[in-house]
Structure formats: structure tokens, C-alpha cells
C-alpha positions as CSV (number, residue, x, y, z in Angstrom):
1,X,-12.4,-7.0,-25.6
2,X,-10.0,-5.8,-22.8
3,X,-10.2,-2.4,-21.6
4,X,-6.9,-1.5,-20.1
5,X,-6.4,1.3,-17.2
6,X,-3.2,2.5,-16.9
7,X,-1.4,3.7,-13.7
8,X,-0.1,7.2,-13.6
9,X,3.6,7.4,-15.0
10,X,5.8,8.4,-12.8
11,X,7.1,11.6,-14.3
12,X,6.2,13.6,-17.0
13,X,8.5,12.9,-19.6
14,X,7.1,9.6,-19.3
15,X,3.5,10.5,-19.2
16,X,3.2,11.3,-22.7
17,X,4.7,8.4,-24.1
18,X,3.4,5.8,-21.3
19,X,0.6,4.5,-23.4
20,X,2.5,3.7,-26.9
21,X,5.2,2.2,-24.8
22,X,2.7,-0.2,-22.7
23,X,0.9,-1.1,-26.2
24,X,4.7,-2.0,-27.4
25,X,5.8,-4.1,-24.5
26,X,2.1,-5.9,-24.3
27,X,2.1,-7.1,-28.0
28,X,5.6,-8.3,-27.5
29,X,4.4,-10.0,-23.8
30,X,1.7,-11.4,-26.0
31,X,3.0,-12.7,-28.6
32,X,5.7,-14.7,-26.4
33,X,2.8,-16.4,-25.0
34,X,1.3,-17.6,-28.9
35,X,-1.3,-14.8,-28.3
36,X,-1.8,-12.3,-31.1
37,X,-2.7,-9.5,-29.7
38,X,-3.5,-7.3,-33.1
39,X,-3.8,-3.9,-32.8
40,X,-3.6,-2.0,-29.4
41,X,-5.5,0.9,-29.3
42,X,-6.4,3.8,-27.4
43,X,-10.0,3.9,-26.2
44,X,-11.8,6.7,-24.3
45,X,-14.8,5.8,-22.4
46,X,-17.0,8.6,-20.1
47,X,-13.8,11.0,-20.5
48,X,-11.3,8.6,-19.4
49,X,-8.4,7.1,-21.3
50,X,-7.8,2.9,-21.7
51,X,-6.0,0.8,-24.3
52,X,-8.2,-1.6,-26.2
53,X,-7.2,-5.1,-26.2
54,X,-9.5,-7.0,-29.1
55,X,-8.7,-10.4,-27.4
56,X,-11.3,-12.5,-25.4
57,X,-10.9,-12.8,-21.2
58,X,-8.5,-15.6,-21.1
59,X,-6.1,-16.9,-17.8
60,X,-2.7,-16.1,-19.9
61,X,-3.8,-12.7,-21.1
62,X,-4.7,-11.9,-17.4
63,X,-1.6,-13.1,-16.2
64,X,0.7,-11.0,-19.0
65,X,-1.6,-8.1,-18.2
66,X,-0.8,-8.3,-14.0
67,X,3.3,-8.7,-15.4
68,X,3.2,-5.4,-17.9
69,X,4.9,-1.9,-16.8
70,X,1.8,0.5,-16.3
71,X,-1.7,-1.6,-16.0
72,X,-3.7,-0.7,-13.2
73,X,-6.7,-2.2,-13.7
74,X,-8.4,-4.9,-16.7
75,X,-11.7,-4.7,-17.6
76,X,-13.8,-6.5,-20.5
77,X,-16.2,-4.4,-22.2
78,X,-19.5,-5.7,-22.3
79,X,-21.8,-3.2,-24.5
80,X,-21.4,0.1,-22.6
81,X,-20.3,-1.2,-19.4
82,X,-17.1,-2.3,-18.5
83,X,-16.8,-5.7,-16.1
84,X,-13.7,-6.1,-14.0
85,X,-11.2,-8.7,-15.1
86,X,-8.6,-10.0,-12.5
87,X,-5.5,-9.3,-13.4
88,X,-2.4,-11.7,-11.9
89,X,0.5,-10.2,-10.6
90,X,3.9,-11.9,-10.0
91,X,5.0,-8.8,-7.6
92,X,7.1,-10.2,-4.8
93,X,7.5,-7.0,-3.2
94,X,6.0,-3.3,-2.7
95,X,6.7,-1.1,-5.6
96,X,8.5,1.1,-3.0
97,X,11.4,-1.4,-3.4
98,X,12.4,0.7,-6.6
99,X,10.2,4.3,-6.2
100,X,12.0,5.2,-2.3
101,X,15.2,6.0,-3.9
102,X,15.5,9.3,-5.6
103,X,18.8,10.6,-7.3
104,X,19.9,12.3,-10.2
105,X,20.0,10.7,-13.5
106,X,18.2,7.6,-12.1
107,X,16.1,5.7,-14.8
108,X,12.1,5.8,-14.7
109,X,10.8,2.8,-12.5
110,X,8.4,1.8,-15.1
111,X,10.3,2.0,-18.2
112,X,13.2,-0.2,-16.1
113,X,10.1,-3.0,-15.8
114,X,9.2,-2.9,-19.4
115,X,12.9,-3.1,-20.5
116,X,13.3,-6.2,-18.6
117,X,9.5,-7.9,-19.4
118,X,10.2,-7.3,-23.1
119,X,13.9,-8.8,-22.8
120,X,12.5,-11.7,-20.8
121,X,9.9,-12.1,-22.9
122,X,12.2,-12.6,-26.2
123,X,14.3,-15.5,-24.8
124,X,14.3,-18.9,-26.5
125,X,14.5,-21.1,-23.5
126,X,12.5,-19.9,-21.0
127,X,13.1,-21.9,-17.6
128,X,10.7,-22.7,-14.7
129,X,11.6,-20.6,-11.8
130,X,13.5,-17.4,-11.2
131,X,15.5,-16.0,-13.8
132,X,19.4,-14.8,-13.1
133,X,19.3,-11.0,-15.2
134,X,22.8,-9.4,-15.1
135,X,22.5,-5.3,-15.4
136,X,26.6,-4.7,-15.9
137,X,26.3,-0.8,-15.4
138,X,23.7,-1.0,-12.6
139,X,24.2,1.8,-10.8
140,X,22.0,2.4,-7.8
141,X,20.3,-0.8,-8.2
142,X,17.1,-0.1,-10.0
143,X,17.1,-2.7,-12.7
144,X,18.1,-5.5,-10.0
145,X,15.5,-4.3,-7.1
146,X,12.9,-4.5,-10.9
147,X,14.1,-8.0,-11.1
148,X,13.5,-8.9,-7.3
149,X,9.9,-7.8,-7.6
150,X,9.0,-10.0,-10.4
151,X,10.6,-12.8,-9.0
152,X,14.0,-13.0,-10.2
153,X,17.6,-12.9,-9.3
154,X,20.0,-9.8,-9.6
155,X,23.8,-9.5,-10.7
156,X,25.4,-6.3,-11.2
157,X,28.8,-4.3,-11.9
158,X,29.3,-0.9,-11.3
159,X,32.6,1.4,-11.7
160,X,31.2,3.9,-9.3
161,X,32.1,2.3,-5.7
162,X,29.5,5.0,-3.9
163,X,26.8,3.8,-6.0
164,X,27.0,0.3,-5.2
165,X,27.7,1.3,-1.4
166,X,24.2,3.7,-1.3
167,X,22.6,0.6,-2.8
168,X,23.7,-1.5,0.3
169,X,22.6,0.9,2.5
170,X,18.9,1.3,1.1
171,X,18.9,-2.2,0.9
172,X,19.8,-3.0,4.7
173,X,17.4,-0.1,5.7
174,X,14.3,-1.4,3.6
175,X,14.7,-5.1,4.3
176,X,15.1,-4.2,8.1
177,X,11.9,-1.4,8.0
178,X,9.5,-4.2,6.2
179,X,11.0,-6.7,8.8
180,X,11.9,-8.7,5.6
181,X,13.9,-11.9,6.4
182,X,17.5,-11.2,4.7
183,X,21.4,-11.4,4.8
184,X,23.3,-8.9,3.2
185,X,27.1,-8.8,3.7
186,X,29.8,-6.2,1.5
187,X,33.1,-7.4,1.3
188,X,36.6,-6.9,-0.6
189,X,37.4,-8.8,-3.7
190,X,40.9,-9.4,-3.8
191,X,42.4,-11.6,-6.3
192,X,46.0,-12.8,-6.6
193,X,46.8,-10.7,-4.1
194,X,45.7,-7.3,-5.8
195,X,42.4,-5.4,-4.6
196,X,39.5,-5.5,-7.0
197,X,37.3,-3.6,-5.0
198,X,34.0,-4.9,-3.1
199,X,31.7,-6.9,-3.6
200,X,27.8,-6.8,-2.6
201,X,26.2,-10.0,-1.7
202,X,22.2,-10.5,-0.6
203,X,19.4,-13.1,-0.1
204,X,16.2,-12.3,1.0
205,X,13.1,-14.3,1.2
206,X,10.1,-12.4,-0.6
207,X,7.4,-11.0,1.7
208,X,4.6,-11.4,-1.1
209,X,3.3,-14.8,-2.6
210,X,3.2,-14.3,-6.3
211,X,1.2,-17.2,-8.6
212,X,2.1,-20.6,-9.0
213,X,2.5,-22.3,-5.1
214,X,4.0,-20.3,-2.7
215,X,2.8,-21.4,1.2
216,X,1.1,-18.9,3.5
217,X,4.2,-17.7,5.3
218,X,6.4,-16.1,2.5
219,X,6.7,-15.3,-1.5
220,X,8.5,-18.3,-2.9
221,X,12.2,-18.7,-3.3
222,X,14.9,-17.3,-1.6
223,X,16.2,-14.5,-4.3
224,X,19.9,-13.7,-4.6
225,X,21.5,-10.2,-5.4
226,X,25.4,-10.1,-5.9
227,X,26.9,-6.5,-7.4
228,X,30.7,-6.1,-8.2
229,X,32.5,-2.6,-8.3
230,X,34.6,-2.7,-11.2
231,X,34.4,-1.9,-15.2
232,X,31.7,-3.4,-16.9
233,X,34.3,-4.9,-19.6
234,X,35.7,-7.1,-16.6
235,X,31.9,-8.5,-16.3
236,X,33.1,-12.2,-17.3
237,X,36.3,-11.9,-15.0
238,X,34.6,-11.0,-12.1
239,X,31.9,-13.4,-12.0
240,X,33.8,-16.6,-13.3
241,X,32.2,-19.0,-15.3
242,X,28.6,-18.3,-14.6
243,X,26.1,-17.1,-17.1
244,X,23.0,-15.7,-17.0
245,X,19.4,-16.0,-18.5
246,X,19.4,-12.0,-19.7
247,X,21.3,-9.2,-19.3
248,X,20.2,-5.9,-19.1
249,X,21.0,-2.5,-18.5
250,X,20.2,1.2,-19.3
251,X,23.8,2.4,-21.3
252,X,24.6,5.7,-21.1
253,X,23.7,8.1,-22.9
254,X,27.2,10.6,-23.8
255,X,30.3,10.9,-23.2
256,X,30.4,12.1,-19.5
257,X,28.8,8.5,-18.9
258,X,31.5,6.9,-20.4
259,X,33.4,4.0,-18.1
260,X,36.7,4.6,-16.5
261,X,39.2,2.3,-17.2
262,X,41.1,1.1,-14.0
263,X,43.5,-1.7,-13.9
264,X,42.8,-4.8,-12.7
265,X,43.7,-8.6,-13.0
266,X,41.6,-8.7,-16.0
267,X,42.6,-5.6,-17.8
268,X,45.2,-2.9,-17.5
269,X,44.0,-0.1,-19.5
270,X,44.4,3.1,-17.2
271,X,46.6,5.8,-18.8
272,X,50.0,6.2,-17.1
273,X,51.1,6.5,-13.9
274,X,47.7,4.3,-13.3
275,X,45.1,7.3,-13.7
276,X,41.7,6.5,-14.9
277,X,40.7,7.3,-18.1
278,X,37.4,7.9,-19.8
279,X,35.7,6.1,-23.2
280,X,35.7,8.8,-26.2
281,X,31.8,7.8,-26.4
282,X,29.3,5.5,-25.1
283,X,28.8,3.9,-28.4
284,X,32.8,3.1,-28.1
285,X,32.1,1.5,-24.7
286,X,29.1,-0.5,-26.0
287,X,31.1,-1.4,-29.3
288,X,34.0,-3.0,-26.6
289,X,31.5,-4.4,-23.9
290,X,28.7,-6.2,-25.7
291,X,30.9,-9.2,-27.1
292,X,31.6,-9.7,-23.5
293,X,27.6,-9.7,-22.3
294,X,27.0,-11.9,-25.2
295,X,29.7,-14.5,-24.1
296,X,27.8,-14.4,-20.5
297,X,24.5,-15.6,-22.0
298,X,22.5,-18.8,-20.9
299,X,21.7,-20.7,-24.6
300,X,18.6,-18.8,-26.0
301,X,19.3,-16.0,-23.5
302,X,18.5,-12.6,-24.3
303,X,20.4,-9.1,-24.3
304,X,18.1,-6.1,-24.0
305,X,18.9,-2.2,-23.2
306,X,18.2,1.2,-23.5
307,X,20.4,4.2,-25.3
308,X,20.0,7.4,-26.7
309,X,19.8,7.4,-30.6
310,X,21.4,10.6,-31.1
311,X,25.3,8.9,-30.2
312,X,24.6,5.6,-31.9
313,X,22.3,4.6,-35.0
314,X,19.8,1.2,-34.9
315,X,21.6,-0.3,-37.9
316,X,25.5,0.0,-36.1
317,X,24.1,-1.4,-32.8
318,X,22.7,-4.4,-34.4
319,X,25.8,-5.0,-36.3
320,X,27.9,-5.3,-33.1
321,X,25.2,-7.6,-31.3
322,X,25.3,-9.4,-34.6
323,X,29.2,-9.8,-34.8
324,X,29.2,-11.1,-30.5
325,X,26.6,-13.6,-32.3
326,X,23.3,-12.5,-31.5
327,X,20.3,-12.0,-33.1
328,X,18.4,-8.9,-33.3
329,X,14.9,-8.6,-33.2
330,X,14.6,-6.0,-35.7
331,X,10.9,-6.2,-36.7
332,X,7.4,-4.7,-35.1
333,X,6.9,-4.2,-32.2
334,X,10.4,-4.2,-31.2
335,X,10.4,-1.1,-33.1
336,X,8.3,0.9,-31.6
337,X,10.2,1.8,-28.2
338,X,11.7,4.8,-29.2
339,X,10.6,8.1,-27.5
340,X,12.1,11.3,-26.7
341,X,13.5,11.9,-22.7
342,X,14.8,15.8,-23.4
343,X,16.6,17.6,-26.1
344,X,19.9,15.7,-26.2
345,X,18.4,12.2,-25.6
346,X,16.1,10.0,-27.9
347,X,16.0,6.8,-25.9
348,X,15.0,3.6,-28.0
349,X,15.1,-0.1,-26.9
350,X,17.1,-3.2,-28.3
351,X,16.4,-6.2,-28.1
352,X,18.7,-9.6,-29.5
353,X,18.8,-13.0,-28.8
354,X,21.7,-15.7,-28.0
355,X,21.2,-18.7,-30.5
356,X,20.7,-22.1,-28.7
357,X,23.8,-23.9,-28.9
């Protein structure tokens, strides 16, 4: 049996839920991997909190362990003493990659790792090397600087032209600090000759060798990172005809969230005169935007993100990921994400999956 130690959230709304919300994402880690994990329990041994894991030591339970949100340490329990286990971890980079930048509204560093290890996790047809995750309302960056670290390639959109410029500059500051061997350029997009706004492009090559054959001198595979300015419903317009292995974002969660509609080749929906206007509610914006993730799918890919309860039920969010053709995963322990962030937000995770065409 595994005794699991986990690391310290990294705020305290967090901390209460951390260790229902690690149990979650490791039986659905688990189970991807044709391990059934059973019931993951709490355990307190000499005054000090752990999940129980009632699985045997075993390389790909290691390995899933090393990948999860919140473990810090693995042990097997032998009797009353507790033997450590090696854990694997496929971190490319520091963790300060994602916990340097601090701003308002930004979304907890661990949660943002489970939400994409449980999306990844549900895909149909895994492939063998980096995976290409989309967040189309990425903001500052976290979910694609969460990707980096484990190994993966980061797309974004983002309406809010500062945010994406901030990101840039973190990202030209870190990369040169760590003495990180990158390009990063920002341009305009420009587009039959109208101005779509700028575009972020990046490559760097990983300091940290994760498992599987990296050589002595860096962390496997160059990893890209390209981020549009723009409204997330122009998603497929602005990055053409590719598609992506998941997409996944944290939606907002009310109205003052909601996307401003500017005009551009793809769509003209400002108000008159060409002003922005805002969505009546983020479950409007999410009604209008996930048809277009959908159709940005890899065959078996998989859509996952995070919103607040309160502005949108379960049942009417599957029904739109059901009518842009996915599937929901709608049973346990995809159920058992939802926790409470303050008074006017109950954030929950969802979780469906492209068919394989």
C-alpha cells in the first residue's frame, strides 16, 4: 500500500479541498493507465496526514504518482514503517515557471496541473511525444507555462492585449535569468490588410531531462508556445487549420469575465460605431465558443475546463459539449471536482471527449 505525502497547497482556499481533489485526479490518472486504484483514502500516521493508495509498488503507479498536482513524496507501508518509493517526474522546468507570477484573479498553480493531467488523461488517442494543449482564454499564461513543465506544447488566445504582452515579458526575463536556451519574438497579425492584433511566438529547449531518453545536455524536445490576442470565438480563424490534442482553459466565472466582441476578419460583432461589447453571461460565451474548441480537436482529443456552478448547471454544459459532438465523462471520479473558491463561486471540472473519426 502507497502512502502518499502531499505538498502544501498553495493558498488556503485550496488547502482544504487539496486532498479530495488529488484523490480525484489520481483515480482518474490511474485508471487511464488500466490501474484500478479503488478507494483513496485519507491516512494519518504519527500525527501526519497521507492518502492511502491500496495498490502494490509498481513502475506505472510511480510514474502517475511523480505526474499528479500535489504529491510530494510516495511511500509503501510496510507494518508500521513507511519505506520510500521513487516517484517519476516528467517536470521539464522549476515549478517557479508558473508560481513567480502573482496577479489578481490568477488561477491556483496546482489546480491548473490537475485540470490539464485529468484532461490529458481522458483522451482516446494518446500520442508518443509532446502534446499540443490549446487554453483559448489563457490569460497570463498559467495553463501554457503548466503545459511546458510536463512536457508539452502551448497555444493560446487572449482578448486582453496587456495580458498576453506581461506574459512575454515574464517569459523573456525567466528564460534569460535561468540562462535557458530560447527565441521568443511578438509580432502583428495582420490579415487582408486589416490589423488582428499580435501575436506571441516561443521555443525553448527544456533545462530538465524528464523520463524516457533525454541526453545529458538538455530536457528533450524543443517545446513551442504561440498566443494570439483576439476573441476566443475566432480561435479556429486565427490558427488555420491546425488542431490540437486538448484544449483547456479556466472559463470565467460571471459576467464581468465575459469576452468583448471586436471585429475582425472572422467576425464583426462589436455594437455600432465599432465599440466593444460584452457577453450577457459566461455561460452565453461558453454556449457560442465550445462548438468552435470542439471543431479544433485532434480525433479522440479531449476538452477539459473549470467554471463556477452557480452561472451554469452540469446537465446544460454537457448538453452543449454534447450538441459540438463530444462526449462527456459524466461518471465517478469525474464527479468529484467540485469545491467551493468563495461565496459567489463553486468551481467544478468538465471533462468530454472528441469521438475518433
Amino acid at each position: 500500500m502507497y502512502a502518499i505525502l502531499l505538498a502544501p497547497a498553495s493558498n488556503r482556499v485550496y488547502a482544504g479541498e487539496s486532498g479530495e481533489l488529488v484523490a480525484a485526479e489520481l483515480s482518474v490518472l490511474l485508471s487511464a493507465v488500466d490501474r484500478d486504484p479503488g478507494p483513496i483514502r485519507p491516512l494519518e500516521l504519527a500525527g501526519v496526514g497521507y492518502l492511502a493508495l491500496d495498490l502494490p509498488p509498481d513502475p506505472v503507479v510511480d510514474r502517475e504518482l511523480g505526474r499528479a498536482s500535489a504529491v510530494l513524496a510516495a511511500y509503501e507501508q510496510v507494518g508500521d514503517l513507511l519505506r520510500p518509493v521513487p516517484i517519476e517526474r516528467p517536470d521539464r522546468f522549476d515549478d517557479d515557471l508558473v508560481t513567480i507570477p502573482k496577479y489578481p484573479g490568477k488561477t491556483n498553480e496546482q489546480f491548473t496541473r490537475l485540470l490539464v493531467n485529468v484532461t490529458l488523461a481522458a483522451r482516446r488517442a494518446p500520442r508518443l511525444g509532446p502534446a499540443s494543449i490549446l487554453d483559448p482564454m489563457s490569460g497570463r499564461g498559467t495553463t501554457l507555462s503548466t503545459a511546458w513543465i510536463l512536457g508539452h506544447h502551448g497555444y493560446g488566445v487572449e482578448s486582453d492585449p496587456k495580458a498576453v504582452e506581461a506574459q512575454a515579458a515574464f517569459l523573456r526575463t525567466y528564460l534569460r535569468r535561468k540562462r535557458i536556451k530560447h527565441r521568443l519574438t511578438t509580432t502583428p497579425v495582420r490579415r487582408d490588410g486589416r490589423s488582428l492584433g499580435r501575436r506571441l511566438d516561443a521555443e525553448v529547449q527544456p533545462p530538465q531531462a524528464g523520463p524516457g531518453g533525454a541526453d545529458s545536455t538538455h530536457g528533450g524536445p524543443a517545446l513551442e508556445l504561440t498566443v494570439f490576442t483576439g476573441d476566443t470565438r475566432d480561435t479556429a480563424f486565427l490558427y488555420g487549420k491546425r488542431t490540437f490534442d486538448a484544449v483547456v482553459t479556466d472559463a470565467p466565472y460571471g459576467i464581468v469575465h465575459g469576452s468583448a466582441h471586436r471585429e475582425s476578419g472572422a467576425s464583426a460583432r462589436a455594437g455600432k460605431h465599432g465599440k466593444a461589447s460584452r457577453d450577457r453571461s459566461a455561460a452565453d460565451l461558453l454556449a457560442e465558443a465550445i462548438p468552435i474548441w470542439a471543431g479544433l480537436l485532434r480525433p479522440g482529443g479531449a476538452l477539459g475546463l473549470s467554471w463556477n456552478t452557480y452561472g451554469l448547471r452540469r446537465e446544460d454544459l454537457a448538453d452543449i459539449a454534447r450538441r459540438a459532438g463530444l462526449e462527456p465523462q459524466d461518471g465517478d471520479p469525474y464527479l468529484r471536482f467540485g469545491h467551493r473558491v468563495d461565496a459567489s463561486i463553486h468551481r467544478d471540472v468538465f471533462v468530454a471527449v472528441a469521438p475518433l473519426r
